[in-house]
C-alpha positions in Angstrom: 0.0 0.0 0.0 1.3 3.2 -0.8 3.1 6.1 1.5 -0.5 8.1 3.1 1.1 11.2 1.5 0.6 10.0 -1.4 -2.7 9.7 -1.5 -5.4 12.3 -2.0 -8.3 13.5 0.2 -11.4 11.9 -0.5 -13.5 12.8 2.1 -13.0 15.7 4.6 -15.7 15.7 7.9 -15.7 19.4 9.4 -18.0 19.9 12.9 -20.0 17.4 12.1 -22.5 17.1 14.8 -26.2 15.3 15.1 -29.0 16.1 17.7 -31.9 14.6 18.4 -34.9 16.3 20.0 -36.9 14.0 22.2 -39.7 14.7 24.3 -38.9 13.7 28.2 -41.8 14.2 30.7 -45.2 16.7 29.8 -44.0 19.3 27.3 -40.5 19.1 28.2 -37.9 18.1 25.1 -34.0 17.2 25.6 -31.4 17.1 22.7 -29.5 13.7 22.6 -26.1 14.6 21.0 -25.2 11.8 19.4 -22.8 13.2 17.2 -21.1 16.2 18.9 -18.5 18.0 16.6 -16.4 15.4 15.0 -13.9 16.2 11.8 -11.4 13.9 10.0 -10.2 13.4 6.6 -10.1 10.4 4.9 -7.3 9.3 2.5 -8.1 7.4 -1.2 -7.6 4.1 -0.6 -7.6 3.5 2.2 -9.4 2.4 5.7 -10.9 4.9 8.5 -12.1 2.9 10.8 -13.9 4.2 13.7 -14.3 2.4 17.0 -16.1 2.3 20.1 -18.7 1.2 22.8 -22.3 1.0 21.9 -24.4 4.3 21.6 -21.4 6.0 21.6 -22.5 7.6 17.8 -20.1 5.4 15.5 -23.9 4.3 13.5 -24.7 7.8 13.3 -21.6 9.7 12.0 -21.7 7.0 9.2 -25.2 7.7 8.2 -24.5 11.4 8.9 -22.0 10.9 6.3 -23.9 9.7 3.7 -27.0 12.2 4.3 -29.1 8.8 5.0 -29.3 11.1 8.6 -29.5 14.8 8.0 -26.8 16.6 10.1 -27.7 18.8 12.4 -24.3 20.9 11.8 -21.3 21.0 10.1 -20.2 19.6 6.5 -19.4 16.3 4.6 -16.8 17.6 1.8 -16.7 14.7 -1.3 -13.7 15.0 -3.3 -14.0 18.8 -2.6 -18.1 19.1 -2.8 -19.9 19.3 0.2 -22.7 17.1 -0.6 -25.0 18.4 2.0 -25.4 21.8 0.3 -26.3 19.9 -3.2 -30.0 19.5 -4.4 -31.2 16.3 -4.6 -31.0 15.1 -7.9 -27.3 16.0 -7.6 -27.4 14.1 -4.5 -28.8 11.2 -6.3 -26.4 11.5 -8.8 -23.8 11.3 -6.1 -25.5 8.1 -4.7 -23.3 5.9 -7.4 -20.2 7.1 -5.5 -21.1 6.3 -1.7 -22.7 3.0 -0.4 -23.2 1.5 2.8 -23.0 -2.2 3.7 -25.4 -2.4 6.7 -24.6 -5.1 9.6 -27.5 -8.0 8.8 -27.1 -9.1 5.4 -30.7 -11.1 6.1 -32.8 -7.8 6.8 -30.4 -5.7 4.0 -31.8 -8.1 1.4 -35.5 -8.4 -0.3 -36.6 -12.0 1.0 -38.9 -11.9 -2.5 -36.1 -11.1 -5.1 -33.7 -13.0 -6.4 -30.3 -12.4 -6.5 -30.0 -11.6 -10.1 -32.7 -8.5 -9.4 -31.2 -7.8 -6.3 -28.0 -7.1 -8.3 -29.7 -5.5 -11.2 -31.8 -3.1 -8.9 -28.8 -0.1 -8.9 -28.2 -0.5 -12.5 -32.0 0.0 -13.2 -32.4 2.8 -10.3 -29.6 4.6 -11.8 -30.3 3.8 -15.7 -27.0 2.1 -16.5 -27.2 -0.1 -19.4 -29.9 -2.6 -20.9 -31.3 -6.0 -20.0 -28.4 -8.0 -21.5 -25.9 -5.7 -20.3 -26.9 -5.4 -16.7 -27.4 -9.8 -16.6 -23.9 -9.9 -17.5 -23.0 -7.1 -14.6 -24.2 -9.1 -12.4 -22.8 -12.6 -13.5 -19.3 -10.7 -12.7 -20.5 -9.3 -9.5 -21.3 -12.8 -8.2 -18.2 -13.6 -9.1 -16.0 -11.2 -7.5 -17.5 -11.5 -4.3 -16.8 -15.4 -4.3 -20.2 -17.0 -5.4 -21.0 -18.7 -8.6 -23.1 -17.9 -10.9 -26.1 -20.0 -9.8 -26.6 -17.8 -7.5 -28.2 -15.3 -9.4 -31.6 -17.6 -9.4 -31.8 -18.3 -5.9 -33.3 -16.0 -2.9 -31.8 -14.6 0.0 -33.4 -16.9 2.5 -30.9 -20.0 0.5 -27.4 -18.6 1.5 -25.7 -18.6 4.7 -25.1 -15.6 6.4 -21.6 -15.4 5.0 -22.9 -15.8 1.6 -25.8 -13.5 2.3 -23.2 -10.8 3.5 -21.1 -11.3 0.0 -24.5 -10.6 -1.9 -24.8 -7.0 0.3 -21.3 -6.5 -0.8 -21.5 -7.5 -4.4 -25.0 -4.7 -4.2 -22.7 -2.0 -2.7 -19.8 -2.7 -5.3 -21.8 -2.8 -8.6 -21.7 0.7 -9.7 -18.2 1.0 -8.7 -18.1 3.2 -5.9 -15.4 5.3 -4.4 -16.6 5.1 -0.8 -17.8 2.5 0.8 -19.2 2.7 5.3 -18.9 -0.6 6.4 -21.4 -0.5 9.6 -20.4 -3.6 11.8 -20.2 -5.4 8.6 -18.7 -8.7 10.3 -20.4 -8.7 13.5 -23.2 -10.7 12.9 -21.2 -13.7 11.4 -19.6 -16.4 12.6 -15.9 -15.8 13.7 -14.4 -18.3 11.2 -16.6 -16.3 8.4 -15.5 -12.9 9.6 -12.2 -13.5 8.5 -13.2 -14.5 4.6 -15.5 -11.4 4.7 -12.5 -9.3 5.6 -10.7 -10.9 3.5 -12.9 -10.0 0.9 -13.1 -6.4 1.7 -9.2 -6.1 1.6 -9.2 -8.1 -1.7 -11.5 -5.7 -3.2 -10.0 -2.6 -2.2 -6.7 -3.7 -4.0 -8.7 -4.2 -7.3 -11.4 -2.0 -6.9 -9.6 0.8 -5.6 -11.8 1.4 -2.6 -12.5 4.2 0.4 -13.4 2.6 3.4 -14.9 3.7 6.7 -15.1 1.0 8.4 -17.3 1.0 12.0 -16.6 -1.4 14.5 -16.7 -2.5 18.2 -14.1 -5.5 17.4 -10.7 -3.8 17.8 -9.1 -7.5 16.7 -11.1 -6.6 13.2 -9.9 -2.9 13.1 -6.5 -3.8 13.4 -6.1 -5.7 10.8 -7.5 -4.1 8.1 -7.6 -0.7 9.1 -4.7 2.1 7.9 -6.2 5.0 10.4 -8.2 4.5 13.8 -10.6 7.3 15.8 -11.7 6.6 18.6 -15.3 7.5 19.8 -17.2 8.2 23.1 -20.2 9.9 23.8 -20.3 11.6 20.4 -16.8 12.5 20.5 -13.4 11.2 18.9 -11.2 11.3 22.4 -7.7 9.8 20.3 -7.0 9.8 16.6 -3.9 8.1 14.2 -2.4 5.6 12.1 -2.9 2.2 13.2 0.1 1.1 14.1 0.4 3.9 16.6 -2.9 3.6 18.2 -2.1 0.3 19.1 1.3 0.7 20.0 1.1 3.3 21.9 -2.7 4.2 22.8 -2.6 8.0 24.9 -6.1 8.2 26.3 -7.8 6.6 29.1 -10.6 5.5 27.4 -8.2 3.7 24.7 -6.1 2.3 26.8 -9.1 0.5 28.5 -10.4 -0.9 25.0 -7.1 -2.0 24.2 -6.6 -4.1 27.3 -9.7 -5.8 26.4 -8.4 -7.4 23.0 -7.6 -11.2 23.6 -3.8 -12.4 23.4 -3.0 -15.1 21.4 0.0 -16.5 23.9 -2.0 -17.7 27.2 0.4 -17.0 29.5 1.3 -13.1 28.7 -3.0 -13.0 28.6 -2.7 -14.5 31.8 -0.3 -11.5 33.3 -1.8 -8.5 31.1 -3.6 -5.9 33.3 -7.1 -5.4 32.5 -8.5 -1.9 32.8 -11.5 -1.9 34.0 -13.8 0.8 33.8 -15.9 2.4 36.4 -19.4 2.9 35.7 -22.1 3.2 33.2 -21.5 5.3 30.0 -23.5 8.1 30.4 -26.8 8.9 28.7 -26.4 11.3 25.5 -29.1 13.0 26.9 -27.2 14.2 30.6 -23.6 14.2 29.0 -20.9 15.6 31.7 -19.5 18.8 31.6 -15.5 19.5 31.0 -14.2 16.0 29.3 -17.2 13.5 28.9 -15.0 10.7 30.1 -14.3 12.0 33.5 -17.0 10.2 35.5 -15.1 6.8 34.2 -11.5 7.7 34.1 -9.4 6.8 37.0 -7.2 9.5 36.5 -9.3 12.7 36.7 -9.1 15.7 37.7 -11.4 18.8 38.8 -9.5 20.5 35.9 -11.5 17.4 33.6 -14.6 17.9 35.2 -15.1 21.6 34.3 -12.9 22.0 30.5 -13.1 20.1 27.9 -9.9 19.2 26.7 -8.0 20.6 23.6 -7.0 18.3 20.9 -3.0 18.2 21.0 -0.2 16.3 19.1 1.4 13.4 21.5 3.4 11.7 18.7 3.3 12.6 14.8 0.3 12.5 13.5 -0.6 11.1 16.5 -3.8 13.2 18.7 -5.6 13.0 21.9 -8.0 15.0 23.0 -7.3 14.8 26.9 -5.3 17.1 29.6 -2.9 14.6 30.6 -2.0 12.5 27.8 1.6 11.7 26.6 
């Protein structure tokens, strides 16, 4: 994979935030910030992944992305365009250059089509090409993703959930696509599946030339196939870098926690590795904290943590924390 400076910018993310309004009680409304002033940039192909506990907004910054959630603030910059300021047949347009591979193939899929129409359905939504043309699309689509042909005449509910999960895929691929969010794309599957599926996805970035942000709880997952990591709590991205730092050397609290969670191969040193523990519930986006939003679970605070929010700052190169006592 080639040098990250030598790849473009294909998506910039700018104070992108995303409040709910709920009502709570007779008459009285609260804003859930689920998405609280978040930016990042994203490199050409390669692998954002973003990572953290449930509820903690990964979902919605993905769906915020792609305009499937409207934002509440901020903007989604493609290749330059911010595509939250374009109309909506531009939007549509844009549609053939962002997809999204949803977490259960079973529910992603139309129980009463077959594959083949399943497959066919973009080229047809989109007006690419003509019956013969668009069969033959998706005869190669099957194929990339690892099925045979047959496929194409059998329904969702004949596949495994593996094979189900290639189908999605094969869907999200078939207009060729710059972008793809992966939403917990492997976390309904088996583990011995999760791998091929990965597998699949790094396979098809190398020939496809593919953008992915890729959303996940499973830290063993994000490490091996992502090329940057952001961390997320309560709406927030507390630690951002390259992966190989992030794991190496992970600055916040909150990180350091989720890294000591991530099973060792060698039972012995998994055996003398110290578990972090964390205090607590995460707190409700409606009540979030004031000053850092981790403080009422980190075991280092401070009073200073409970009242400012902390800066983001540089710890290593290219390497950022957004905490008052990280090195």
């Amino acid at each position: 994979m080639n040098s990250q400076l030598e790849k473009t910018d294909l998506l910039q993310i700018e104070h992108l935030k995303k409040h709910y309004t709920i009502k709570s009680g007779f008459r009285k409304k609260k804003i859930v910030k689920a998405v609280d002033d978040v930016s990042f940039t994203v490199k050409a192909g390669t692998t954002f992944s973003i990572v953290g506990e449930s509820g903690c907004g990964k979902s919605t910054t993905g769906r915020a992305i792609l305009n499937l959630e409207r934002p509440t603030a901020g903007s989604v910059k493609f290749e330059g365009t911010d595509i939250l300021k374009l109309d909506k047949d531009s939007q549509r347009n844009l549609r053939k250059e962002m997809q999204l591979v949803f977490q259960d193939p079973f529910s992603s899929l139309n129980s009463r089509m077959k594959v083949k129409d399943i497959l066919a359905e973009p080229f047809e939504i989109h007006q690419i090409g003509n019956g013969k043309e668009i069969l033959e699309q998706t005869k190669q689509l099957v194929e990339l993703v690892g099925l045979p042909r047959s496929s194409l005449e059998k329904y969702p509910h004949e596949f495994s959930g593996g094979q189900r999960q290639r189908i999605v895929i094969a869907r999200a691929i078939a207009l060729r696509p710059k972008l793809i969010v992966c939403d917990e794309p492997v976390s309904a599957l088996d583990v011995s599946v999760q791998s091929q599926i990965i597998n699949l996805f790094i396979k098809l970035q190398k020939e496809l030339g593919l953008t992915y942000i890729f959303i996940s709880h499973d830290l063993s997952v994000v490490r091996y196939i992502s090329d940057q990591v952001a961390v997320m709590y309560l709406g927030k991205i507390v630690e951002f870098g390259d992966k190989s730092t992030i794991f190496s050397h992970p600055s916040h609290p909150y990180t350091k926690a989720l890294m000591s969670s991530i099973p060792l191969p060698n039972p012995s040193l998994q055996r003398n590795r110290e578990r972090i523990i964390l205090q607590g519930d995460v707190p409700s986006p409606m009540n979030i904290p004031s000053g850092c939003h981790f403080h009422t679970r980190c075991p280092f605070a401070t009073e200073e943590c409970k009242v400012d929010a902390p800066e983001w700052r540089m710890v290593r190169d290219q390497h950022w924390v957004a905490c008052h006592f990280a090195k």
